[in-house]
N, C-alpha and C positions, 0 to 999 in steps of 0.2 A: 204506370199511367197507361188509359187506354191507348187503343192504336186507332179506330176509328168510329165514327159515332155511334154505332150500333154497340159494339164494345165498350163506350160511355157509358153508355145508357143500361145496359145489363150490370155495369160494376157499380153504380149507383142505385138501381133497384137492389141489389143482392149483398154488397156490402159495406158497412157501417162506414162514415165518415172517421179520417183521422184527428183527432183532437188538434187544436189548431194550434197548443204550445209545441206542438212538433216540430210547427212552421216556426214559430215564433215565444220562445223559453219562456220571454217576460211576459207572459200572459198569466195571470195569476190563475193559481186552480178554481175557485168559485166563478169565476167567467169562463172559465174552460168546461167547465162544466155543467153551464149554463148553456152556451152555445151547442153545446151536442147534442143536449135536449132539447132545444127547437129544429136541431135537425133530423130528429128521430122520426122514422120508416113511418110507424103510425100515429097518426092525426088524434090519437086519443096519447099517446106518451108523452105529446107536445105539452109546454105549457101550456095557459093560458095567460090572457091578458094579463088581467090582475095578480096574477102571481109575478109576472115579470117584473112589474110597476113592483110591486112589493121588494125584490130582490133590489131593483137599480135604483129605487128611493132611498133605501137604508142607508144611513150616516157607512160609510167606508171604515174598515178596521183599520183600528192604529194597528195591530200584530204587524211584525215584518213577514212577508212572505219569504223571506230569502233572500240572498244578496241582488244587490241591484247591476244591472246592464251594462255591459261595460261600455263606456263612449265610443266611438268611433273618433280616431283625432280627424280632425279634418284640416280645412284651410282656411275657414272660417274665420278663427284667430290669427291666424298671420295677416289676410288681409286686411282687418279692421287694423293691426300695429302698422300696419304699409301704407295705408290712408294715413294716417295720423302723423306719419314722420313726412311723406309728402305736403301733405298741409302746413306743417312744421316749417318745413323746408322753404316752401312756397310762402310764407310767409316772413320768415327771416328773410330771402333774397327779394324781398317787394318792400321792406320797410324801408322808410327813409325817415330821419327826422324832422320835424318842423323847424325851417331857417335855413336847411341845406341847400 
């Protein structure tokens, strides 16, 4: 990574972006490889419009690309079971029957 903006801007004139599944694995290759050529140095490597539309229109392939992402657990699920048993709760101890 640069150190300051002048050194930005020299590493970005001079060389080529990292393909973005570096950042990010589940990036399938056909968008990885999309993206790199709108980032290309010269404006004649670039797509063009309509070749873009053409590529992001296309019905998506069934093929697997590879396994899929692994979740990150979170807390997401625990807290919607913890709402629910509170509700639960909160409702058992508010009931009362009709006549009591």
């Amino acid at each position: 990574m640069a150190e300051t903006f002048y050194s930005c801007v020299i590493a970005t004139r001079e060389h080529a972006p990292d393909p973005p599944s570096r950042l990010r694995p589940e990036i399938p290759p056909w968008l990885d490889a999309q993206l790199l050529a709108c980032l290309a140095k010269a404006p004649a490597e670039r797509p063009n419009l309509a070749g873009l539309r053409a590529v992001f229109s296309a019905p998506p392939s069934l093929a697997s690309t590879g396994p899929a992402p692994a979740r990150r657990a979170g807390w997401g699920g625990l807290a919607v079971v913890a709402l629910g048993a509170a509700l639960a709760l909160g409702a058992a101890l508010g009931y009362r029957p009709s006549g009591a």
